[in-house]
N, C-alpha and C positions, 0 to 999 in steps of 0.2 A: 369578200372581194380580195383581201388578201390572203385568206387561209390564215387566219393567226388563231390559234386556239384563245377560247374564253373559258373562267370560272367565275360564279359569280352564286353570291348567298341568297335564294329566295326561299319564301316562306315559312323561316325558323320557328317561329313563332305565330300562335293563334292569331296575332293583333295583325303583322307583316300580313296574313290572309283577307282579315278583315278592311285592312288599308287597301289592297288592290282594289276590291271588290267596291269598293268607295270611292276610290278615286279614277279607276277607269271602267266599270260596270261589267267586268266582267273579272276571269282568277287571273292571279302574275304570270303564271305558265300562259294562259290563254292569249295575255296583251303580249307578250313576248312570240309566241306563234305570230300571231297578226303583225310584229313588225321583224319576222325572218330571222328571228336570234335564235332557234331552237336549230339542233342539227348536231351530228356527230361532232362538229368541233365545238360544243359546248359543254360545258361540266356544272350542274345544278351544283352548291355546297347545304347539303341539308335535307331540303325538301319535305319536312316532319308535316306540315299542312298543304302536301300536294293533293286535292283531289282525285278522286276516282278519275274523272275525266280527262284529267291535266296527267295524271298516270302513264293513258293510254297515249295523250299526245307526244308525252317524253318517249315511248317506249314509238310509237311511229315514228318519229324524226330521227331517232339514234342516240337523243338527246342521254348523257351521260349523266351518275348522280354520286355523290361524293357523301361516303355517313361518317358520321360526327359522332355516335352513338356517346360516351362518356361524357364530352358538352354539351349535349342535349340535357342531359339527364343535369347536369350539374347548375345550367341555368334554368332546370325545367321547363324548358322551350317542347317537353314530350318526348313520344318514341315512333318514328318514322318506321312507313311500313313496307320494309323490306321485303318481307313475305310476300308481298303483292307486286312488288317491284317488280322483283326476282322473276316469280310467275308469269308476267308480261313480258319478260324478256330484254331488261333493261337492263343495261351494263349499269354495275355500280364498284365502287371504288371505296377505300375504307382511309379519312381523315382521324385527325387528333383536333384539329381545328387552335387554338393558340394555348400555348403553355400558361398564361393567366387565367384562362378560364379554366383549364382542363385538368391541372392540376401537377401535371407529370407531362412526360413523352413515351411513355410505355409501349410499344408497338404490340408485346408479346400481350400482354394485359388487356389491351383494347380488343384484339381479336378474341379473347378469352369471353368476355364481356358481348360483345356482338354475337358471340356464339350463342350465349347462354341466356342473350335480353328477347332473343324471340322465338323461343322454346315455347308456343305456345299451345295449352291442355289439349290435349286428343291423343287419337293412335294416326292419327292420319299423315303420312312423310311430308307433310307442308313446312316443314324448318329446315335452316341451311344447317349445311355440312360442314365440317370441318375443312372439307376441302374448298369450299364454296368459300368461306371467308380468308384462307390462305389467300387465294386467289384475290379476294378484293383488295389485300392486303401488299400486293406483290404485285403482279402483271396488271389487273385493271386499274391499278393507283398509276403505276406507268404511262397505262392509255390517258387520264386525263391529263400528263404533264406535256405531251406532243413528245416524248421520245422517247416512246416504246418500241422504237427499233433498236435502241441499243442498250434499256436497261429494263427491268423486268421479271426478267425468264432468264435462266441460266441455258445458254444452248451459244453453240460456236458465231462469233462474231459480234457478243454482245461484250457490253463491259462485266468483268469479274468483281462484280460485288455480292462477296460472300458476307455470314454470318453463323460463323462456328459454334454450337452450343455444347456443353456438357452434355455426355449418352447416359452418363452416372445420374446428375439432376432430378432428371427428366423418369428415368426406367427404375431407381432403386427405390423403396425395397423390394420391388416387383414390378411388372409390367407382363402383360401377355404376350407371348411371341404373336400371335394374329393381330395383336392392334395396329391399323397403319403407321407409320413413322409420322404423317400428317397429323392425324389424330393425337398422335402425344406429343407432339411438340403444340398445338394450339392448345390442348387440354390442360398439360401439365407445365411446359418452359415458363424459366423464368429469366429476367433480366442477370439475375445475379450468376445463372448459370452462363452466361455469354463467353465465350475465352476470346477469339479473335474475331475480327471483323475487318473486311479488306475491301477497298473501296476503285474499282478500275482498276485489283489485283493488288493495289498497295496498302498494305497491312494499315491501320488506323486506328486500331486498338488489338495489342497484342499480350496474349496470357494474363487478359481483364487489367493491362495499363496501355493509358492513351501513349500514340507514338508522337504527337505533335503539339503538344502542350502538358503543363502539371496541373494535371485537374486539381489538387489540394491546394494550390496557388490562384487556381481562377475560380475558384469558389472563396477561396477568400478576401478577392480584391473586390467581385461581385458585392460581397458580404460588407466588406467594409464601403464603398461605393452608395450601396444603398440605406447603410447606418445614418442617414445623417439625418437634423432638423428638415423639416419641410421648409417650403421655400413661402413665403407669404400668397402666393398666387395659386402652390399646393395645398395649404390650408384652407382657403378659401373657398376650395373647388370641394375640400371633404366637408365644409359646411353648409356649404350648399347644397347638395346631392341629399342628405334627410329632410331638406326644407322646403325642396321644391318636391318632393315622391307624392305627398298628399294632392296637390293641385293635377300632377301627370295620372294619379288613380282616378280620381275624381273624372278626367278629359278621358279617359278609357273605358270610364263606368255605360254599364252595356253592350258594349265591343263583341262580348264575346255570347255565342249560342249556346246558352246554357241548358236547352232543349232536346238539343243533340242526342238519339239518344243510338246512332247505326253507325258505328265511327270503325276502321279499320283494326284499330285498339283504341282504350279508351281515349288516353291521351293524343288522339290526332284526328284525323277526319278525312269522310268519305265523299261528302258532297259540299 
């Protein structure tokens, strides 16, 4: 009604699958078609236990999908199937999803990773490219925030957010002159090789020092900030969370098909 882009986290998790299907008899994707949320201005965050079906329905509507790939794996919530995404035709877009879970904000690292998590056995060209996750990385990250007219893609009229890396880094002690520039900057970059990065053309880190704070200052007020005793209500909450996980296993026992035996990869599912 009004055009407002959504994102929104479905079926992370085996149990989140298992919940739809309980609660409204049929998959998340599916009750979300039936009530018109699906659609180029939406953006799945996840989608590790999208079905086959619910696949093709994202990939009909324009429905967008957002991978998580590093916190997936870190809550082992699985490994979403890209491959099939891809295949159908589905825009997908490449998250970090929150620094507590995730570990880090590594951009260079996570494409590395994406690249490399769905390399799977054959000769057959079924895995993405380097170029392929550049892009998830860059321009279709763009598309799900609603302003990828003006950030994204480096071409006249967008904003100039660059990111300068060391050629040294990346190409020494060798490098093939035939390897694409694409290809070793996803294969090989690294954070620590980064020199400038400019944001809307205005530098924001320049010759690897920030221009607009002392990172050695706000890591350590961070650092002292979060030094302190827990608060009675914080402790409370951490003794809680071992006390109740037995009763929460126990209300889950079953949940999951452990039958399964035709899943996209193991850890996710087909039907």
């Amino acid at each position: 009604m009004y055009g407002v882009g959504m994102h929104m986290h479905l079926v992370e998790t085996a149990y989140q699958k298992e919940y739809a299907r309980r609660r409204t008899g049929t998959t998340a994707a599916g009750y979300l078609e039936d009530l018109g949320l699906l659609g180029p201005h939406m953006t799945l965050g996840h989608g590790v236990w999208l079905t086959e079906a619910d696949v093709d329905r994202v990939a009909a509507t324009g429905t967008m999908i957002c991978h998580n790939a590093s916190s997936n794996l870190r809550l082992r919530s699985g490994v979403a199937p890209l491959n099939h995404w891809v295949a159908r035709g589905v825009r997908v877009a490449m998250g970090l999803d929150e620094a507590g879970i995730n570990d880090d904000r590594d951009m260079l690292q996570e494409m590395r990773l994406v690249l490399r998590l769905h390399r799977v056995p054959g000769m057959d060209d079924v895995v993405p490219t380097a170029a392929q996750v550049f892009q998830m990385a860059t321009e279709n990250g763009a598309l799900t925030t609603g302003f990828a007219d003006s950030i994204g893609t480096l071409e006249p009229g967008k904003a100039a957010d660059l990111v300068l890396v060391n050629w040294q880094q990346i190409a020494y002690p060798y490098l093939d002159k035939t390897v694409p520039v694409v290809d070793a900057v996803v294969h090989r970059a690294k954070t620590s090789g980064v020199e400038t990065v400019l944001v809307a053309g205005e530098p924001i880190l320049r010759d690897g020092q920030f221009m607009r704070v002392h990172k050695t200052e706000v890591l350590q007020a961070l650092a002292d900030a979060l030094n302190v005793p827990l608060q009675a209500a914080e402790q409370s909450r951490r003794e809680l969370s071992p006390a109740v996980f037995p009763y929460v296993r126990r209300f889950y026992d079953g949940w999951l098909d452990e039958s399964a035996r035709d899943p996209f990869y193991r850890p996710s599912s087909r039907h």
